[in-house]
N, C-alpha and C positions, 0 to 999 in steps of 0.2 A: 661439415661445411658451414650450416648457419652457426657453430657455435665458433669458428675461426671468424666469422666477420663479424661476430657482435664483436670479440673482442680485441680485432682490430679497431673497428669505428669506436670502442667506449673511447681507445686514447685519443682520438680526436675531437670528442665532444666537447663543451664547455657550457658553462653555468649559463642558463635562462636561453640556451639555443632554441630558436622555433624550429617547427617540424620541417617545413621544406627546407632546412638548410641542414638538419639530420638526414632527410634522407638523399638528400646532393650528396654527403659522406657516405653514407650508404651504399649507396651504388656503384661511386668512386672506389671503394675499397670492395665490393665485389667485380668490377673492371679489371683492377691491379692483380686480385687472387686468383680468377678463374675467367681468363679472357679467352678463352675457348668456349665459354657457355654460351648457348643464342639465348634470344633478344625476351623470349617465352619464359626459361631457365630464370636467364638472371632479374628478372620481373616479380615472379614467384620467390623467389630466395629476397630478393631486397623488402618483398613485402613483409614475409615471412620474419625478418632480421628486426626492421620497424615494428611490430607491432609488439616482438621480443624486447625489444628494448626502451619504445617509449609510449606503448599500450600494453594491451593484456593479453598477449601471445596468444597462445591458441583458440583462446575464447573471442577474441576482437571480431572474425565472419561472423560468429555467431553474434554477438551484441550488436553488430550493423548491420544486419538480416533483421526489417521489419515485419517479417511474417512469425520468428521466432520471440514469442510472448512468458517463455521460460525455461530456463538452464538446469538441471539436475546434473551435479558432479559426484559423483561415487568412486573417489579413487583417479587418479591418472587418466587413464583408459575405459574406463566405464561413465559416459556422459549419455545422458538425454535429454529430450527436448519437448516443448510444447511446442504445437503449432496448429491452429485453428481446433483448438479444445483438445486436442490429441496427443498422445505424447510416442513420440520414437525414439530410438538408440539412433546418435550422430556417428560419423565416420569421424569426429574429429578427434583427437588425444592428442595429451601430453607427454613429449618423448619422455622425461624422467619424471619425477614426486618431486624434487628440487626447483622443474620450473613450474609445478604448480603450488608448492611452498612461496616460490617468489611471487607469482601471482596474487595471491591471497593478501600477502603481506603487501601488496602495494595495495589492494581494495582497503583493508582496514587501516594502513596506515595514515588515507589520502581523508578520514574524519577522525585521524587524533585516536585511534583504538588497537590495541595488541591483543595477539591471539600466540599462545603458547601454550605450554604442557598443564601449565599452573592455572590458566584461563584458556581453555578448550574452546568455551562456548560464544561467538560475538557475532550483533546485528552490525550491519554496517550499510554503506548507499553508494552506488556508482554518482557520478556528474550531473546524469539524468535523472535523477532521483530514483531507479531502480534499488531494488529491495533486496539486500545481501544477506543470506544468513550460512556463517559458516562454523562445523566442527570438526575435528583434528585430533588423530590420537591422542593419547589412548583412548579417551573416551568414544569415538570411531573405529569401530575393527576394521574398517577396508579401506584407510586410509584417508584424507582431507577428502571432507565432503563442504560442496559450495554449494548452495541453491539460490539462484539468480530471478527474481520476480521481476520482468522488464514490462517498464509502462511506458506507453508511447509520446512521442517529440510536443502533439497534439494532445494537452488533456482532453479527455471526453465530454461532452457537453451532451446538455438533454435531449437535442436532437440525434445526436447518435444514436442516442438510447432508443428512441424513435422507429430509428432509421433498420436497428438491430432489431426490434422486436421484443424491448424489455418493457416498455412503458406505448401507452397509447398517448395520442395527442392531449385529448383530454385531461389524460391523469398528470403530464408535461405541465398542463396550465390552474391545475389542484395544486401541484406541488410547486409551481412558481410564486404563487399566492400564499404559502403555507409557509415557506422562508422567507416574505416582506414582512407579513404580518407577527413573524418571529417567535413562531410555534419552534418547542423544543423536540428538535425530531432525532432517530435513534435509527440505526440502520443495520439489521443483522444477519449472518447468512453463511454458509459453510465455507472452507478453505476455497480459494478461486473462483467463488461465487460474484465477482464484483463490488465489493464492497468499497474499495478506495477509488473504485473511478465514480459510486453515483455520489461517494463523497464531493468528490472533487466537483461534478456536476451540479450539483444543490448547491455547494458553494459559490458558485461563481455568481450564481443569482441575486449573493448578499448586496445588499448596495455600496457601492463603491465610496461612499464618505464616512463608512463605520470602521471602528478599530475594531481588528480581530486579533485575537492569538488564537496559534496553533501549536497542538501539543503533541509528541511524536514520540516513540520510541525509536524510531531512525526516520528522520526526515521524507517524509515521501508527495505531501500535497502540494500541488503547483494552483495554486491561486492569484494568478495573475491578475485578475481584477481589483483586486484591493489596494489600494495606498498607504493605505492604514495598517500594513501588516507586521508583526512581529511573531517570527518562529521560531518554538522552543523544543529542544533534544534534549533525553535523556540522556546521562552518562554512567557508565558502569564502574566498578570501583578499579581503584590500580592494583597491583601487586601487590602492594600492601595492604588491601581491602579497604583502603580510604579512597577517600572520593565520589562516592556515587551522588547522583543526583535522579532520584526514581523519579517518576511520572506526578507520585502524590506532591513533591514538594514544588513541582513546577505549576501545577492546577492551584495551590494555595497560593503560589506565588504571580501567578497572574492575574487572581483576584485586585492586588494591588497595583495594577497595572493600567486598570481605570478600562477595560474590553468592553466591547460593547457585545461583543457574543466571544464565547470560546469554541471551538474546534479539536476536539481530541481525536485525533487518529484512530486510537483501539484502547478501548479499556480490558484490562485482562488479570484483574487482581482488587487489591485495597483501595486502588484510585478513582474506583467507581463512587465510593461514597464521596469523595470530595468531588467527583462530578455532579450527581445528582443535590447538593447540597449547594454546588453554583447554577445549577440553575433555578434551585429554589429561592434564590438570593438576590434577582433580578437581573439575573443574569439570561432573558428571555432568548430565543433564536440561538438556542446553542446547537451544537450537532456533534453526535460522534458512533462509533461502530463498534459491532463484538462478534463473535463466533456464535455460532446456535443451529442445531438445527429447523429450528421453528419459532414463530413469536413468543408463546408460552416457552419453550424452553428458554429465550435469551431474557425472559423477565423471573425464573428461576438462576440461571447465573447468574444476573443480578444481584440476587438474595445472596446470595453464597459468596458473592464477591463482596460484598458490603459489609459479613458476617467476618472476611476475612481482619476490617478495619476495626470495626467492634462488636460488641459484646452484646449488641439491642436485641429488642422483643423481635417477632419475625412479623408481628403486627405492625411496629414499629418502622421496619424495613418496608413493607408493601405501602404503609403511606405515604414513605416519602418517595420511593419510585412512582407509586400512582399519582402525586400531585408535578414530578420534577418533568415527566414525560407526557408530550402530548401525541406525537403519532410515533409508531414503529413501523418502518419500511422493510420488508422481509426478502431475501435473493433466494437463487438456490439456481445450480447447474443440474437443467435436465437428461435424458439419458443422450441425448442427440449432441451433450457437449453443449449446448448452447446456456446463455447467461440469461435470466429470464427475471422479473419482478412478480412474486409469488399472492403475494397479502401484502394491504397498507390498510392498516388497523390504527385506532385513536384509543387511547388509555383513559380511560372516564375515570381514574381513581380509584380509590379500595373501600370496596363494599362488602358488608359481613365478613370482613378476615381478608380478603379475595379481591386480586387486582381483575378490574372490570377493563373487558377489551370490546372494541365495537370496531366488527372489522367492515372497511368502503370499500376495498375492491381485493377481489380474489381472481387468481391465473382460471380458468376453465379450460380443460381441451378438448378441442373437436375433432380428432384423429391426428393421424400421419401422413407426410406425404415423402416418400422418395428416403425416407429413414428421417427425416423432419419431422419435429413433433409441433403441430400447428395449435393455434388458441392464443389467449390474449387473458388482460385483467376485464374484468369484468365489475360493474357496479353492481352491489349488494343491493337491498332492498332496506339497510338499516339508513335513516335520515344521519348527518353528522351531526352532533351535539355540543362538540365544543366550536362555539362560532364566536365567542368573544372576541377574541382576536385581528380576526378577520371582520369583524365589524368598528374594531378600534382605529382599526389600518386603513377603513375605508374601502373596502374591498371588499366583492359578493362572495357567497356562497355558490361556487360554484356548480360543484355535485347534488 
């Protein structure tokens, strides 16, 4: 039935149609075919039709479902869901692999990116800056898998963070003062830990008359506050293995860009070293993120990612980490599903071989309540040390 009215309405469509006048055809050609459906019926089918033909079929409830924070596609018929930390199996599927072949190809298509047998593997972004990552036979035995990272209309700001339970007011008004004064800060944390919204939250604090770039493997920060913005994408090579444009050549080439801070998204390889080497370069109040489970371990990937660019001492390595970073802001989802701010630790540099960390405030818990796990960050008893900055800026020491 939906597949006789899309393609009735396709011959009626015409180039740059807006949508209320697609689905006036729409409905019009469900009238003509099944004028015995009631008012319920044919509602259901016209929606079902649109979203087939000028959204993204099956998946469209769920991407306009605000409670729905992530899509897992495994296959046709095997879909699940996030939803307040939790994940479940939807009732929703794809009647054939065809139309979620089609699907996908209009997600990749709509940022310029092909996805085939030959290239299996591709990041891509919804409208919403939503984070697509899909793979596809063969390399998939259970056929196209999409995984949909949806972030919300409203970037997140510090008061959410607040509001949520990640951060205390105090620490809100540390880390306000720690992006004017243009401390290079680094934010690390496991998969789903939060990491691109406290990005996006620290950002927005930049002041609004500085040039930024932002560096992305698929477009995802919404910094709306800025004037000054230019944002840069990765590109992956063609068919013919030309074309690429990684992450390192976009970080060098921003340098000449004249930025007043940079923004990398995620470093996850060789482009760590041209990070840490802009911000040794004065390039102060940069910011950007990585995977890790812990502080020490994300200043160990560090090491390993820097080694992947060159050949240096490992001594070598830790000084220039210990001098490029000033504080690491550390996530980590607790057992209750909740998003939480772990440690925010300052990098005093490398002493005897050995990157020196001074951490100001650690998560403490003070039980559970109701399967909640309650407690907060708490201030350490270590004074902060690096306060030039914040004395340059004019601005106290807060903690």
């Amino acid at each position: 039935m939906a597949e006789e009215v899309r393609r009735e309405a396709a011959l009626k469509f015409t180039v740059n149609m807006d949508d209320q006048k697609a689905r006036e055809i729409i409905n019009d050609v469900i009238g003509n075919l099944y004028p015995e459906l009631g008012l319920a019926d044919s509602l259901e089918l016209g929606h079902k039709a649109f979203n087939d033909m000028r959204q993204l079929g099956a998946l469209q409830p769920l991407l306009d479902n605000p409670s729905v924070t992530e899509i897992m596609i495994n296959g046709k018929d095997n879909i699940f869901i996030e939803q307040k930390g939790r994940v479940f199996r939807s009732n929703v599927y794809f009647e054939t692999e065809d139309e979620l072949r089609k699907v996908i190809n209009d997600i990749v298509s709509r940022v310029n990116r092909n996805v085939t047998e030959a290239e299996p593997i591709v990041d891509a972004r919804l409208a919403d800056g939503s984070r697509v990552n899909v793979v596809i036979p063969p390399i998939s035995l259970v056929g196209p898998v999409v995984t949909i990272r949806k972030f919300p209309e409203k970037p997140m700001d510090l008061e959410d963070l607040i509001r949520f339970g990640s951060i205390t007011p105090q620490v809100a008004d540390f880390l306000v003062d720690l992006v004017k004064a243009k401390y290079n800060i680094f934010i690390s944390g496991g998969t789903g830990s939060g990491k691109t919204s406290f990005l996006n939250a620290l950002s927005a604090k930049i002041p609004h008359h500085e040039r930024i770039i932002t560096i992305e493997d698929s477009a995802e920060l919404q910094l709306k506050t800025i004037d000054n913005l230019v944002s840069l994408e990765t590109r992956n090579a063609n068919v013919e293995g030309k074309g690429a444009v990684p992450m390192q050549a976009l970080i060098k080439s921003s340098l000449r860009m004249r930025p007043d801070r940079i923004v990398v998204g995620e470093v996850r390889g060789a482009e760590a070293l041209d990070m840490l080497q802009a911000m040794n370069t004065g390039h102060d109040g940069s910011l950007s993120t990585g995977h890790a489970n812990s502080t020490k371990d994300m200043l160990s990937r560090l090491e390993t990612m820097v080694l992947q660019a060159a050949s240096l001492p490992l001594e070598a390595i830790r000084q220039q980490i210990g001098s490029a970073l000033d504080i690491i802001i550390h996530l980590s989802r607790l057992r209750d599903f909740s998003r939480r701010t772990v440690e925010i630790c300052e990098v005093l540099g490398c002493k005897n071989g050995e990157i020196e960390l001074n951490p100001l405030f650690r998560f403490v818990e003070t039980g559970e309540e109701n399967g909640k796990v309650m407690g907060g960050l708490v201030r350490t008893e270590n004074p902060m040390r690096k306060t030039e900055k914040l004395q340059m800026a004019g601005l106290p020491v807060r903690i």
